[in-house]
C-alpha positions as CSV (number, residue, x, y, z in Angstrom):
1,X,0.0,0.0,0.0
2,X,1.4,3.6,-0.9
3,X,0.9,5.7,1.9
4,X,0.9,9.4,0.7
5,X,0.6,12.9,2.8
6,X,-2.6,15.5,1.9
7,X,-0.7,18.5,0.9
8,X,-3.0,21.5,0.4
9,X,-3.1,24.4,-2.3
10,X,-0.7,26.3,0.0
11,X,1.6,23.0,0.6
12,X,1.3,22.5,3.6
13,X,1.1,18.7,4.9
14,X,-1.8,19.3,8.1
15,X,-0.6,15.2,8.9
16,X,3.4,15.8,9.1
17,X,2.7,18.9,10.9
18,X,0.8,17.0,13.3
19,X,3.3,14.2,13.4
20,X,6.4,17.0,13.8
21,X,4.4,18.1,16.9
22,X,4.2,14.9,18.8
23,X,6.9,14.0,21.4
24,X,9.6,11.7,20.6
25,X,7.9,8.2,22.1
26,X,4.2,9.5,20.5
27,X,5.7,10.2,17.3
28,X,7.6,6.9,17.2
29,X,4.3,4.8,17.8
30,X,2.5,7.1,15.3
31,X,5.1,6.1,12.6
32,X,5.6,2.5,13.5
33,X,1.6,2.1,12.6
34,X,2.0,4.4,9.8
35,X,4.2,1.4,8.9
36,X,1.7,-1.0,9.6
37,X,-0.7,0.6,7.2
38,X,1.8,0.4,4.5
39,X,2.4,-3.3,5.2
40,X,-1.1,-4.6,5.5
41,X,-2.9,-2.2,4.1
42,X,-7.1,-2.5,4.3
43,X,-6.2,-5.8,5.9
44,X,-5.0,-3.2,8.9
45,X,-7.6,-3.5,12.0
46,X,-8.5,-3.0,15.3
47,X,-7.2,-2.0,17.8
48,X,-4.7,0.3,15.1
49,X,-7.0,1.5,12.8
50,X,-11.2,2.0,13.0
51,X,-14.0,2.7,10.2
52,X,-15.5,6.2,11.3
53,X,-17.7,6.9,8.5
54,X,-18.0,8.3,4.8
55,X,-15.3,6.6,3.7
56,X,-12.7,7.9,6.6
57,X,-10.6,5.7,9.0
58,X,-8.4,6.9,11.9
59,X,-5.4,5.6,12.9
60,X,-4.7,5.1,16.7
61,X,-2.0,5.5,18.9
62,X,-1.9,5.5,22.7
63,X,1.3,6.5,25.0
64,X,0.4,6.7,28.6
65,X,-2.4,8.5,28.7
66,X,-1.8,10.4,25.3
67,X,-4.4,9.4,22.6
68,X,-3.4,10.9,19.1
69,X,-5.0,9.6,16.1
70,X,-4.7,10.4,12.6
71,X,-6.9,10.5,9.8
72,X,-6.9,8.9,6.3
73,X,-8.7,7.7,3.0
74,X,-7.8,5.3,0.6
75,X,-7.8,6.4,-3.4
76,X,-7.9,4.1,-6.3
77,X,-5.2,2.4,-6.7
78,X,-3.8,1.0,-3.5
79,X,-3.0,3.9,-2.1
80,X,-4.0,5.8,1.3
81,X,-4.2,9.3,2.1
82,X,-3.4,10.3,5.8
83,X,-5.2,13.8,6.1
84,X,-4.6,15.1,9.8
85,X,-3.8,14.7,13.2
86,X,-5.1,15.2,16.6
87,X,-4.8,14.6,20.1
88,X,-7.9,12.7,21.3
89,X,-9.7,14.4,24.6
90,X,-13.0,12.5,24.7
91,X,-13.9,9.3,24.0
92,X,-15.7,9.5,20.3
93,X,-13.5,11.4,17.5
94,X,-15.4,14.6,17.3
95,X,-17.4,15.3,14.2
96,X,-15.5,18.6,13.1
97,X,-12.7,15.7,13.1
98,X,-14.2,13.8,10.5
99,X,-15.6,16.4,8.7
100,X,-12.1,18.2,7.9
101,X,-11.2,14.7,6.5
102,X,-13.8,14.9,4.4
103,X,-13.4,18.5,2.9
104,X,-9.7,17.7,3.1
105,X,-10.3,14.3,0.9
106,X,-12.7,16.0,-1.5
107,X,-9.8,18.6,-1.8
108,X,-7.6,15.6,-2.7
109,X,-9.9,14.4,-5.4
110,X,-10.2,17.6,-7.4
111,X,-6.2,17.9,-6.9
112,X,-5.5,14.4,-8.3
């Protein structure tokens, strides 16, 4: 599986920001199931990746009591698109989560 950053009209990458921002052991984790995603691909599951809706997953990491997850889509192709990041503070991804995945995806497609 190619595993691909969003990169917006401006350039920036919202997911390596994200990723830049974590601390060392947080970012470490993050990449090691960015990994996984690129090994196993949609085979990926539980408890490192979930279906949230609309065609968007979320990819989990946990470090103490640090939740961050990461957003993505797959494309056509065999590829996935990993969209943004976040630091998880309740226990359902918010909506406005999702929902910048979405616009961010839909971005994607009139890009590619």
């Amino acid at each position: 599986m190619q595993v691909v950053f969003y990169m917006n009209a401006k350039g920036e990458e919202p997911a390596i920001d994200f990723l830049e921002s974590l601390d060392p052991k947080m970012k470490a984790k993050m990449t090691r199931i960015i990994h996984l995603l690129q090994v196993n691909g949609n085979k990926l599951r539980e408890p490192y990746t979930k279906y949230l809706r609309d065609g968007i997953f979320e990819l989990r990491a946990k470090e103490g009591r640090d939740i961050s997850r990461v957003l993505y889509f797959y494309v056509t192709g065999n590829k996935a698109v990993l969209t943004h990041g976040f630091v998880k503070k309740t226990n359902r991804t918010p909506p406005s989560e999702i929902e910048r995945a979405i616009k961010y995806r839909d971005d994607y497609s009139i890009q590619d």
